[in-house]
N, C-alpha and C positions, 0 to 999 in steps of 0.2 A: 365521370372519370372513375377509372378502377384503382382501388389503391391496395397492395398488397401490407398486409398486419403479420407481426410475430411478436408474442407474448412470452419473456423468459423471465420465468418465476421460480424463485429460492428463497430457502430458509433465511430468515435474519441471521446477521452474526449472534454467536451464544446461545441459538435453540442446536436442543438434540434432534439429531438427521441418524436414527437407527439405519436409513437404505445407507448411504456413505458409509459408518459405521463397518457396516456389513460386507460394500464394498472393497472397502482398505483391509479387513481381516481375509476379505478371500484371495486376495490379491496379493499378502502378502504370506499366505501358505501356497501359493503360485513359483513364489519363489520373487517376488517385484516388491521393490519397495516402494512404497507410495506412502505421502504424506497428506494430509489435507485433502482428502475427497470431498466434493461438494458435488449432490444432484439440483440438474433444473431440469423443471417442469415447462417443453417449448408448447406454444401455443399457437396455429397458423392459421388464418382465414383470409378472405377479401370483401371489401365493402365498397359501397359508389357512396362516390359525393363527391360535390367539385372544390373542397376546400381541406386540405391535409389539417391544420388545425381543429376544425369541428370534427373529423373522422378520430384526432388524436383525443380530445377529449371527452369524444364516445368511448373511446376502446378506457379509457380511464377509470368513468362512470361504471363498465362493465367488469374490470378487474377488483373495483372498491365494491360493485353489489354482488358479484360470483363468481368471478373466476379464482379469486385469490382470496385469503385471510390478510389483511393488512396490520393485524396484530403482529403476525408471528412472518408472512414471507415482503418481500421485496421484490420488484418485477421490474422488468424495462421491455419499453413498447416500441416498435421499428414500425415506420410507418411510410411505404415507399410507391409512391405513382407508377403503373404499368405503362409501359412502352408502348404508344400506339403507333 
């Protein structure tokens, strides 16, 4: 089975995010006022296996050894079976 994966990774609350930052100051010499910008980093792939669970805690294994810092970001992993 095919399972479709998407990885959205963000800063912890309370690290500096200079892109947001930079965002909210262009945005608001735009003339918009924007509060609270926050960037995420999506992440999409697809993987076989016939068990959503094992696939979820592969995609885990690979956010805690590289795709992400777990010091500083927070991620949430969608993990959704293809339609055959």
């Amino acid at each position: 089975m095919l399972f479709d994966i998407e990885i959205n990774i963000s800063l912890k609350a309370g690290m500096l995010n200079p892109e947001a930052t930079q965002v909210e100051r262009s945005l608001d010499l735009l003339g918009y006022e924007v509060k609270d910008v926050k960037t995420v980093e999506i992440i999409k792939f697809q993987m076989e296996g016939e068990d959503s669970q094992a696939i979820r805690e592969n995609v885990v294994d690979m956010c805690e050894r590289l795709l992400c810092n777990p010091v500083i970001h927070d991620y949430e992993i969608s993990v959704v079976p293809q339609e055959e």
